[in-house]
N, C-alpha and C positions, 0 to 999 in steps of 0.2 A: 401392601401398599400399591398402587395404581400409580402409571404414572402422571395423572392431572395433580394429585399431592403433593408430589413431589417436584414438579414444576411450581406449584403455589407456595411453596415452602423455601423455593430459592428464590420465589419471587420478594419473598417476606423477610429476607436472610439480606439480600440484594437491597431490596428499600430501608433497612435499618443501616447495613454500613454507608448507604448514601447521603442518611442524614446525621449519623456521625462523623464523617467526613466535612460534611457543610458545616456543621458545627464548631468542629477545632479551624476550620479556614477561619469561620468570624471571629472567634476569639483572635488568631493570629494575626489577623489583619485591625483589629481592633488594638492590638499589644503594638502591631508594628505602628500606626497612626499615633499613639500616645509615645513611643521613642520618637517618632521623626518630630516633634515639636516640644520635645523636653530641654529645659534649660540647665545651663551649668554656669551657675554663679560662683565668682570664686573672688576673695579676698587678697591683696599680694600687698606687702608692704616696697616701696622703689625709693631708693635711696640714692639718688646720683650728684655731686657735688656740681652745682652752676644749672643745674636745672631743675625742674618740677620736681619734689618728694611729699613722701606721703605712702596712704593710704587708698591703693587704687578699689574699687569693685566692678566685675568682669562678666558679663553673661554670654559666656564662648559657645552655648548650647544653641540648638537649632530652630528654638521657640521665647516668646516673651515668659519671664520669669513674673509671678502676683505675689508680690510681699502681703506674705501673714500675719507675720508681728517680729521686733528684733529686742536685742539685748543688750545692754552695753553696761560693762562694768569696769570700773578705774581701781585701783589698787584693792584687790577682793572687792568690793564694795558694789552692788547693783544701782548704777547710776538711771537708767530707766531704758526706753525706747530712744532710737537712731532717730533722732529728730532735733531742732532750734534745739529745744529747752537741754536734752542729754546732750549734744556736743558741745553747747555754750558750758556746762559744768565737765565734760571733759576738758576744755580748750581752760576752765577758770585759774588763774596763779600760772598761767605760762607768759614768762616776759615776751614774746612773739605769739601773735594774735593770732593760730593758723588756719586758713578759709576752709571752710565746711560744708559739704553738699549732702543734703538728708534728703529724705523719702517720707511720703507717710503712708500707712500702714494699708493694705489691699491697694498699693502703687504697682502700675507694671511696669517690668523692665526690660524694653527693646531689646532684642537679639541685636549680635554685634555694638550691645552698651558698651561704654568703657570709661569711668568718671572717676575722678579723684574725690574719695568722700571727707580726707581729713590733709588740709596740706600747704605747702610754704613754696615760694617759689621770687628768685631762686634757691635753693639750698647751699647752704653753709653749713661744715658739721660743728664751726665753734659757735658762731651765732645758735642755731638751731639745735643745742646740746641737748635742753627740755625736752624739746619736741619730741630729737629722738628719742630720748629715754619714755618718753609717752607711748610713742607707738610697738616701742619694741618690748618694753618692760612692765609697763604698766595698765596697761590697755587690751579688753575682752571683749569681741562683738560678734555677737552669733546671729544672724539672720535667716531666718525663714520665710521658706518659698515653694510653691507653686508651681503645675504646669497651668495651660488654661484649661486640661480636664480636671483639676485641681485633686486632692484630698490621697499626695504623694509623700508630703512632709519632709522636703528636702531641708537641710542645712548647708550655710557659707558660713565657716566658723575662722578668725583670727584670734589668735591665742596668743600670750606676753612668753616672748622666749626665755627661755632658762636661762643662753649664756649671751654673753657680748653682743653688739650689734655686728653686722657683717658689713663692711664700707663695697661701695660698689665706684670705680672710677668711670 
């Protein structure tokens, strides 16, 4: 072997890990742009005696959140989508009427959101016995979401807890 070969051959060696290189930067930089603007929706049940309770939803993540479609189910039962029609038959046979904040479906949801989707205010835990027993016992909403590069299929899931309610002062 001569060495112009051998010169062409690390020339060839050289230009292939150069664009293996450039390659995993784009994907990394591509991974890291879709972290810096993913959201993180979360569900929290707030129970505080003399003030706002309820049902809060949260997007503490660093991008708007695109609802896909949601879920709501009252005692086993699939009551439909988080919207009028499902929380008005969640909210139905409860002696206190409690305000309701829905979304419809491909809605976005601002970073640094923070809305009460199901709630009475102020709270009483004798008056608002139902209620609680609704949000803590009886009551499933799974929602699905989105970044804005979309097709991540996140969930914000509240689930009917097993035991007692936990009072908060």
């Amino acid at each position: 072997m001569d060495s112009e070969i051998v010169v062409a051959a690390c020339a060839v060696v050289i230009a292939v890990a150069s664009l293996a290189v450039s390659v995993y930067e784009v994907r990394a930089t591509r991974q890291h742009n879709r972290y810096s603007v993913r959201p993180i929706l979360q569900l929290q049940r707030t129970m505080s005696e003399g003030h706002k309770a309820g049902i809060r939803l949260i997007n503490s993540g660093l991008g708007p959140a695109v609802i896909v479609s949601s879920t709501l189910t009252v005692d086993g039962e699939v009551v439909g989508a988080w919207n009028k029609a499902g929380a008005d038959r969640a909210r139905d046979g409860l002696a206190v009427w409690p305000y309701a904040v829905t979304f419809l479906e491909t809605q976005s949801i601002a970073t640094d959101y923070e809305e009460f989707l199901l709630s009475v205010d102020p709270y009483d835990p004798q008056a608002h016995a139902e209620f609680l027993g609704l949000i803590t016992r009886r009551l499933h909403l799974e929602i699905r979401y989105e970044s804005l590069y979309g097709g991540e299929n996140y969930r914000a899931t509240l689930r009917p807890r097993t035991q007692g309610p936990r009072q908060v002062s």
